[in-house]
N, C-alpha and C positions, 0 to 999 in steps of 0.2 A: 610318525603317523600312528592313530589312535584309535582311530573308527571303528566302528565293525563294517566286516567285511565279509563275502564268501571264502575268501580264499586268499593266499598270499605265496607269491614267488619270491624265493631267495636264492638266486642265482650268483655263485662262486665267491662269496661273499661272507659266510661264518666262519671260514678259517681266517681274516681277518682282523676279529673283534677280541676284544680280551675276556670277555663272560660269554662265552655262545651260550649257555645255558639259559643267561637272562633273556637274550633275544629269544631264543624260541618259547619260553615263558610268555613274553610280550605276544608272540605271533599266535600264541594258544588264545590268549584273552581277546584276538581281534577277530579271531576267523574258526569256521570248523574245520577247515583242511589249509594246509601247507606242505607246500613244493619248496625242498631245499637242495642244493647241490655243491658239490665241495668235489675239487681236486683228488684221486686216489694214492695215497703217497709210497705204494708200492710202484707204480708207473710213474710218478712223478720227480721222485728224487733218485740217485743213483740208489744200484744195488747194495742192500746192507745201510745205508744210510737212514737215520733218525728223524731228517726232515731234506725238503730241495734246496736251491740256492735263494730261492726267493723270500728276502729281508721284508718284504710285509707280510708274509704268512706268521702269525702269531704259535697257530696250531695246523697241524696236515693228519688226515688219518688214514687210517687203515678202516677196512669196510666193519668188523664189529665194532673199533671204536667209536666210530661213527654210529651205527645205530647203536651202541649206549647212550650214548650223547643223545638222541634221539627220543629214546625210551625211558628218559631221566625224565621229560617230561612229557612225552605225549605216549596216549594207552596204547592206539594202533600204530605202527614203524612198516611199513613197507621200504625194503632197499632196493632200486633197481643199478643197473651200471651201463652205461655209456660206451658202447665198442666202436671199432672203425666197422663196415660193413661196404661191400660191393667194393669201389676203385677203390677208397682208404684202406682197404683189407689187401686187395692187391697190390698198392703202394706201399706197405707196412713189410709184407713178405719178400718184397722186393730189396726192401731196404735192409733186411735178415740177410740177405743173398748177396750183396753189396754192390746194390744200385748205385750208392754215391762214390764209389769210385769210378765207375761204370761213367756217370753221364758226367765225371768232373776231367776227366781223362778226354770222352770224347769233344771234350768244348760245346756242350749245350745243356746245362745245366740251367741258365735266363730262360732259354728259349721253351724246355720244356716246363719249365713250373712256372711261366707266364700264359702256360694252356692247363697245363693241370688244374691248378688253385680255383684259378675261376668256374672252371667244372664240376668241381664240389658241391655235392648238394643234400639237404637232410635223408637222402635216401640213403647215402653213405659212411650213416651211424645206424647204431640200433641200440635200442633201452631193452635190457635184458634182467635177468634177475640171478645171475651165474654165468660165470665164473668171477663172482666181486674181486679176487684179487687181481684179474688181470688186466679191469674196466678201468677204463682211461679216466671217468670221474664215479662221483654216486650222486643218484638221484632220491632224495627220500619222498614219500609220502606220507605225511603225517597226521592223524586224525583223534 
């Protein structure tokens, strides 16, 4: 796609490609703002590790790498991050606490995250601007 446009979303999709730089080049010449989001590869892959397990991530980054990547081509870089918030937040610490052994012991492990999951709702993230290393992805705004 070629057009011009207001705006363009790229959702979890640059760490993918083999030139991100080109694509966001492209997305400059379509639009005055762009929405990009990428994986954070500090939550993403294990501890100390250089990338996840996942054989189509070409690249994973880390939150300044990313806004380099960023900032190579576009003048304004706003970074946000992607947290859990409200039940995911309580679910996350739970799981610190070791809820999976917890509900795999008491034999309802189906029964409870065939109620959980579905009660997940965007109220249960939050776009923040800090603490990027701990943010489950990053969200750019680029202008």
């Amino acid at each position: 796609f070629s057009e011009p446009c207001d705006a363009v979303l790229c959702l979890q999709t640059i760490e993918h490609v083999q030139d991100p730089e080109a694509v966001l080049r492209h997305f400059k010449g379509m639009c005055d703002t762009a929405y990009v989001s990428t994986p954070n590869l500090l939550t993403l892959a294990p501890p100390g590790a250089d990338k996840s397990d996942n054989p189509w991530h070409i690249r994973e980054y880390r939150a300044e790498e990313f806004r380099a990547l960023c900032a190579s081509v576009f003048e304004h870089v706003e970074l946000f991050g992607v947290f859990h918030a409200r039940v995911l937040r309580v679910h996350e610490l739970a799981l610190q606490a070791g809820w999976d052994q917890v509900h795999s012991k008491l034999g309802i492990t189906r029964r409870f995250y065939d109620r959980f999951t579905p009660a997940i709702t965007t109220a249960d993230f939050a776009l923040r601007p800090w603490p990027l290393e701990r943010a489950l992805d990053f969200v750019a705004v680029l202008k």
